[in-house]
C-alpha positions as CSV (number, residue, x, y, z in Angstrom):
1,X,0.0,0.0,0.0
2,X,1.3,3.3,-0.8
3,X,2.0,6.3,1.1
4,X,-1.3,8.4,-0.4
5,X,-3.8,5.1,0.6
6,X,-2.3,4.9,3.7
7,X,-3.1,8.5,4.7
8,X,-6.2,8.3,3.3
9,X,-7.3,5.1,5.6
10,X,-5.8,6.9,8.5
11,X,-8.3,10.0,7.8
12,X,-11.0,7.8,7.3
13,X,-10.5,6.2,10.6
14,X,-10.2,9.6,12.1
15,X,-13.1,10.8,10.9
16,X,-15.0,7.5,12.1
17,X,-13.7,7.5,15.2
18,X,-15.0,10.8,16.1
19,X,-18.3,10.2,14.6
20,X,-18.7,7.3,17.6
21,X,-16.9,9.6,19.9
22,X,-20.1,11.8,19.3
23,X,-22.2,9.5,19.1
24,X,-21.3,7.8,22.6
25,X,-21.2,11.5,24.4
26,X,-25.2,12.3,22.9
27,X,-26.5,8.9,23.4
28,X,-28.7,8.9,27.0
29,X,-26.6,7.8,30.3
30,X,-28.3,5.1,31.9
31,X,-30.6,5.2,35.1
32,X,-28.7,5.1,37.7
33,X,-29.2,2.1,39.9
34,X,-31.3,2.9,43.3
35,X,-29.8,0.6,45.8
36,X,-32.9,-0.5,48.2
37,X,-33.2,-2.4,51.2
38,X,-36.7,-3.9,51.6
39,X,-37.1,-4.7,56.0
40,X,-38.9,-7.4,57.2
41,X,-42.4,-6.2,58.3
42,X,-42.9,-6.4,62.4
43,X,-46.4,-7.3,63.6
44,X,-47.5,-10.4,66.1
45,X,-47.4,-12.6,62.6
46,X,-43.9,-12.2,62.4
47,X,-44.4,-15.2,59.1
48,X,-46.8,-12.7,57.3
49,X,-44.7,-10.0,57.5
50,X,-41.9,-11.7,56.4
51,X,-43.6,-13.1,53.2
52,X,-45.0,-9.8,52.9
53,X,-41.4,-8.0,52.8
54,X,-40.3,-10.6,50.5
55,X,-43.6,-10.1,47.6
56,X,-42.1,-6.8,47.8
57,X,-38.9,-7.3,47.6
58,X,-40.0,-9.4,44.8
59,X,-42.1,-7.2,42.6
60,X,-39.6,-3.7,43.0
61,X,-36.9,-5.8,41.5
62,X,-38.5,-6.5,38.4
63,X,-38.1,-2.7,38.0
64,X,-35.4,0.0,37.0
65,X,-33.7,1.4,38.3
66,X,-34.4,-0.4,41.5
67,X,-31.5,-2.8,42.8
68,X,-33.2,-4.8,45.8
69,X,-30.4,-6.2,48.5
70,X,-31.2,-9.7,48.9
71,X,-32.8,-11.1,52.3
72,X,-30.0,-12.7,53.2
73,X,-27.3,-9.9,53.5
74,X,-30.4,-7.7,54.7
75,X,-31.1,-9.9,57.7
76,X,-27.7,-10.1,58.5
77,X,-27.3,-6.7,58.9
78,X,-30.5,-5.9,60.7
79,X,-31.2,-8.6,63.4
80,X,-35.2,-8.0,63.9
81,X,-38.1,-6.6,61.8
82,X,-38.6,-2.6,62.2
83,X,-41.7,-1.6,63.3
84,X,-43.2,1.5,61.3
85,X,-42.5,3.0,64.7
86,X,-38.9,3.2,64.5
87,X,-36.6,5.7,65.0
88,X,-36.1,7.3,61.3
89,X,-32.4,8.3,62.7
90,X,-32.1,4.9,63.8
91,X,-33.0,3.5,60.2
92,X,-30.6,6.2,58.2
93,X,-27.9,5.1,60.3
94,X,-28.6,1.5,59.3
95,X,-28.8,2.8,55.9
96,X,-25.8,4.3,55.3
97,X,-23.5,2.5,58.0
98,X,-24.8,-1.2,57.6
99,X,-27.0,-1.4,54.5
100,X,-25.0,1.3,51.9
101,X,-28.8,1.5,50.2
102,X,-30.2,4.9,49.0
103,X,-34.2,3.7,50.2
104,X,-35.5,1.6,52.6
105,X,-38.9,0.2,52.9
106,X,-39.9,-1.1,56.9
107,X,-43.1,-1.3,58.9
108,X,-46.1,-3.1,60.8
109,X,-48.1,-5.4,58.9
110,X,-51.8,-6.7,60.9
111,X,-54.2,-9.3,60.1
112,X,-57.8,-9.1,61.3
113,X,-60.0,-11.9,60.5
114,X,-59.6,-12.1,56.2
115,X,-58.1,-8.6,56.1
116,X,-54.6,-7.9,56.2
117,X,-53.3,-4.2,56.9
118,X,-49.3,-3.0,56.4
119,X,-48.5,0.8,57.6
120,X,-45.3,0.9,55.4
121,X,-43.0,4.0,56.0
122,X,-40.2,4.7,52.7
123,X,-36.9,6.7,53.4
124,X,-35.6,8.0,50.5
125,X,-32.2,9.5,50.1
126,X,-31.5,9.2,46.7
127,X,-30.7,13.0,47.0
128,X,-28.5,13.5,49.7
129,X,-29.4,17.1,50.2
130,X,-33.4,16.6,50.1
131,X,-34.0,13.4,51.9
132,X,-37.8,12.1,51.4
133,X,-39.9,9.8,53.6
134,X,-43.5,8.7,53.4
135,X,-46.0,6.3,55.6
136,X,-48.8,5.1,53.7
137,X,-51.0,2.0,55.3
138,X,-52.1,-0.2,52.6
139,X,-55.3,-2.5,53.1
140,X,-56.5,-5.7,51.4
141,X,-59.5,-8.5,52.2
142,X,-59.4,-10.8,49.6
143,X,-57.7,-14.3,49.0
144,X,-54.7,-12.6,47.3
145,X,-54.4,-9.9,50.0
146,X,-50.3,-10.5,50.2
147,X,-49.5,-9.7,46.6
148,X,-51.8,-6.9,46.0
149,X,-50.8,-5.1,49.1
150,X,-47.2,-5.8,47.7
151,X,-48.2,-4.5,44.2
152,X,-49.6,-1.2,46.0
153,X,-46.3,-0.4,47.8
154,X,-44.5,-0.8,44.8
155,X,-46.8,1.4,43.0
156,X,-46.5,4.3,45.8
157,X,-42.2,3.8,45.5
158,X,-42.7,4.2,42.2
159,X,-45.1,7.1,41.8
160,X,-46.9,5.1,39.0
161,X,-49.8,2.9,38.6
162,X,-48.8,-0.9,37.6
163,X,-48.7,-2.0,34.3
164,X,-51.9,-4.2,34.0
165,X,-51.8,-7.3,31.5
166,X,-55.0,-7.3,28.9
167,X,-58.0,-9.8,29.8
168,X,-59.7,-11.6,27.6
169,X,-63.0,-9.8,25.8
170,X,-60.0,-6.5,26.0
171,X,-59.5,-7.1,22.1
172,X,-61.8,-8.8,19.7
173,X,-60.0,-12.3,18.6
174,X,-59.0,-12.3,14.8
175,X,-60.5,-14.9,12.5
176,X,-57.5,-15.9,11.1
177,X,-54.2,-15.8,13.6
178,X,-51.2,-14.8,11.7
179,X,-47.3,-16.1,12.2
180,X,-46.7,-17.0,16.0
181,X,-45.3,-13.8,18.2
182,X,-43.4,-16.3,19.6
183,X,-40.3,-18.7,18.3
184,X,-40.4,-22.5,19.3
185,X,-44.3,-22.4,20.6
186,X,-44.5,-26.2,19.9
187,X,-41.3,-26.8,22.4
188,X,-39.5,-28.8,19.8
189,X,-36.4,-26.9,20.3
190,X,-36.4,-27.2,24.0
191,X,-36.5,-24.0,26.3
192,X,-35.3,-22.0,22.9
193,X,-37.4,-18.8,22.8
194,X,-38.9,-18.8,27.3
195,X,-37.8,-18.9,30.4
196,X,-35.7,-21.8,31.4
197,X,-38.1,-24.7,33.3
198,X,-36.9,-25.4,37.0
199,X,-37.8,-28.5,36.8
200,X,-39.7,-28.2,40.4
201,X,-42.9,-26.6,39.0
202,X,-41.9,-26.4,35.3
203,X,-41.3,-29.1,33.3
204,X,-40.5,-29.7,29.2
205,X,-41.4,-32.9,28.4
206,X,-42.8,-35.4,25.8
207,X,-46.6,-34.5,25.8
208,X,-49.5,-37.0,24.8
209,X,-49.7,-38.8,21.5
210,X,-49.2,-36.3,18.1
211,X,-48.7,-33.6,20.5
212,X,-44.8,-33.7,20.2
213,X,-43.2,-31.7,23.7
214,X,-45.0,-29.7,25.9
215,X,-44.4,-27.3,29.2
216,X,-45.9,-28.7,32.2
217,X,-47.2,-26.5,34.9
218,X,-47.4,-27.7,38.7
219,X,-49.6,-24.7,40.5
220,X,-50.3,-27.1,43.7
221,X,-47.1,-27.2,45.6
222,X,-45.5,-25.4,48.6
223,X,-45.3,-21.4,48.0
224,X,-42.3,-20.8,50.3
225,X,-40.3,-23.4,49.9
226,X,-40.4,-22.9,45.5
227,X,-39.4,-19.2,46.6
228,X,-36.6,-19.8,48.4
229,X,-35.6,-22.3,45.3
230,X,-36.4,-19.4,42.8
231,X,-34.2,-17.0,45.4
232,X,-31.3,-20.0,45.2
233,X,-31.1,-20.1,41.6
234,X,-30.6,-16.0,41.4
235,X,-28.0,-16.4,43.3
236,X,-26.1,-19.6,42.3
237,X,-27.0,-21.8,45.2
238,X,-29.3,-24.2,42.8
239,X,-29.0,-26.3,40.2
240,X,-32.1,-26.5,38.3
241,X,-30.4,-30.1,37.2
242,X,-31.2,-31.1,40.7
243,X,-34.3,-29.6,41.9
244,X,-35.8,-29.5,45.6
245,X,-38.7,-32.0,46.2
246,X,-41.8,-29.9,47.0
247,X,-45.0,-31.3,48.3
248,X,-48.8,-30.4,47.4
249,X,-50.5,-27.3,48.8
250,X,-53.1,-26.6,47.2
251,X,-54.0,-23.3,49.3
252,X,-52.1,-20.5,47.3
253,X,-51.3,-21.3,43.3
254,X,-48.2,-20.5,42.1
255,X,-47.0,-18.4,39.2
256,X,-44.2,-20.3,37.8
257,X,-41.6,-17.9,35.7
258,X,-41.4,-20.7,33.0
259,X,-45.4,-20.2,32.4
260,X,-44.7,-16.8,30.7
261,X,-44.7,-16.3,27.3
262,X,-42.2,-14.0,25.7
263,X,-43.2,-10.5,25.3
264,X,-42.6,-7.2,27.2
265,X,-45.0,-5.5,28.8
266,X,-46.7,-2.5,26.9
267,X,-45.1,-3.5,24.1
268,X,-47.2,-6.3,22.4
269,X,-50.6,-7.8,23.3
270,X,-51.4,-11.5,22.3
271,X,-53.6,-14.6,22.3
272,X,-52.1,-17.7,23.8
273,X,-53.6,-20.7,22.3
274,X,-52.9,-23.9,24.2
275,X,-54.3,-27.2,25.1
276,X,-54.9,-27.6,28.5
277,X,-55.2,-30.9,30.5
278,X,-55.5,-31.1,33.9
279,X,-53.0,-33.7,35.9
C-alpha cells in the first residue's frame, strides 16, 4: 500500500472514530441504579410479614432502576423486623453505616379476620441534600391480600400505577391468527425462545400422542419453599439439574416464571392458544 492510501485510511478512521466519539457523548446515560433495602415487616405474625417484605422485595426488583439487596445480607445486617415506629435516625444510620442503600422500605403489617393491613414507611435518600420519607397504610381483604398489598407499595415507591396485563373480551380475537409472536411455541427446540423450566414446577417434556413436547405446569405445591428455590437459583445456590422436592398445597397457586410467554410488557398484546389438561 502506498503512502497516499495509507493516509487516506488513516483519515478515514479519524473521521470514524469521532463520529462514535459523538455519538457515545449524545446517546442517554443510563438510570442510575437505586440501591434499596426492603425490612422485614414487624407485627405479632412475624411469618406474614416476612412473606410480605419478600412479595415486595420481589415485585420492586423487576423494575429500574431499582436494585433490591437480597434477604439474606439484609437480615444479617438488621437482626429483627422494624416496626413503622422506629426511630427514622435509627433507620438512616442502618442505611448508610450497615446497608449502603439509597431507600429503605420497613413497617407493621396486621391481620384481622380475612383482612390484612401493612403501615409501610419509605426513606428516601437518593438526594442526599433533600431526603424524602413517606408512611402510607395499605389494606386488602381478599384471597390474594399479600401480593396486592405488595403491588400497591410498589406502586407508591414508584409514583406510577402498575402495568396491568390485557383480559380476555379486552381485544376482539381475529378470525385468522397470523405467524406465531413467539419462536419455538411447539417446544421442539427445547427451552429455545422462554424462560428456562426449574424443573420443580416447570417441566418440558414429551406430551400426549401427536402432540410432540409440551411445558408442564405444577400450581399445587409449597409457595415458600419454590421461593426460596427461585431466590437459590438468582443467586447460584441451585442447580435447576437437581431440583428440591416440593409437596402439594393446594391453598395459594403458584406463578411459575417458565409459564410466561415471551413479550414485554406495553409493548405487544397476544392470544395464547394452548391445550390444557388437567393432571
Amino acid at each position: 500500500m502506498n503512502r497516499l492510501a495509507i493516509s487516506s485510511a488513516l483519515a478515514l478512521w479519524i473521521v470514524g472514530f469521532a463520529g462514535l466519539v459523538r455519538a457515545a457523548e449524545n446517546a442517554p446515560a443510563p438510570p442510575r441504579k437505586i440501591n434499596v433495602a426492603v425490612l422485614d415487616f414487624a407485627g405479632q405474625n412475624e411469618r406474614l410479614g416476612k412473606q410480605l417484605a419478600d412479595s415486595v422485595h420481589l415485585q420492586l426488583a423487576r423494575h429500574e432502576p431499582y436494585e433490591v439487596l437480597d434477604q439474606l445480607s439484609t437480615s444479617d445486617a438488621v437482626s429483627a423486623p422494624l416496626s413503622a415506629a422506629a426511630d427514622q435516625k435509627t433507620v438512616i444510620e442502618l442505611m448508610t453505616a450497615k446497608l449502603r442503600v439509597a431507600m429503605a422500605l420497613y413497617g407493621t403489617v396486621t391481620r384481622s379476620g380475612e383482612s390484612v393491613s401493612a403501615e409501610v414507611c419509605c426513606i428516601d435518600l437518593t438526594d442526599p441534600s433533600k431526603p424524602a420519607n413517606w408512611t402510607r397504610t395499605f389494606s386488602d381483604d381478599t384471597e390474594r391480600a399479600r401480593g396486592l398489598i405488595a403491588g400497591k407499595i410498589v406502586e407508591e415507591v414508584r409514583a406510577r400505577s402498575a402495568w396491568r396485563p390485557p383480559e380476555y373480551g379486552d381485544e376482539e380475537e381475529p378470525g385468522n391468527f397470523g405467524k406465531p409472536l413467539n419462536v419455538n411455541g411447539g417446544f421442539e427446540s427445547g427451552r429455545a425462545g422462554w424462560a428456562a423450566p426449574d424443573n420443580a414446577t416447570t417441566f418440558i417434556e414429551a406430551g400426549p400422542a401427536r402432540h410432540g413436547k409440551v411445558l408442564r405446569i405444577q400450581t399445587d405445591l409449597e409457595r415458600d419453599k419454590w421461593l426460596e428455590y427461585q431466590r437459590d437459583i438468582r443467586l447460584g445456590r441451585a442447580d435447576p439439574n437437581k431440583p428440591p422436592k416440593l409437596e402439594k398445597n393446594t391453598s395459594r397457586p403458584l406463578t411459575p416464571p417458565g409459564s410466561r410467554p415471551p413479550g414485554e410488557p406495553n409493548q405487544i398484546s397476544y392470544f395464547l392458544i394452548a391445550n390444557r389438561q388437567a393432571v
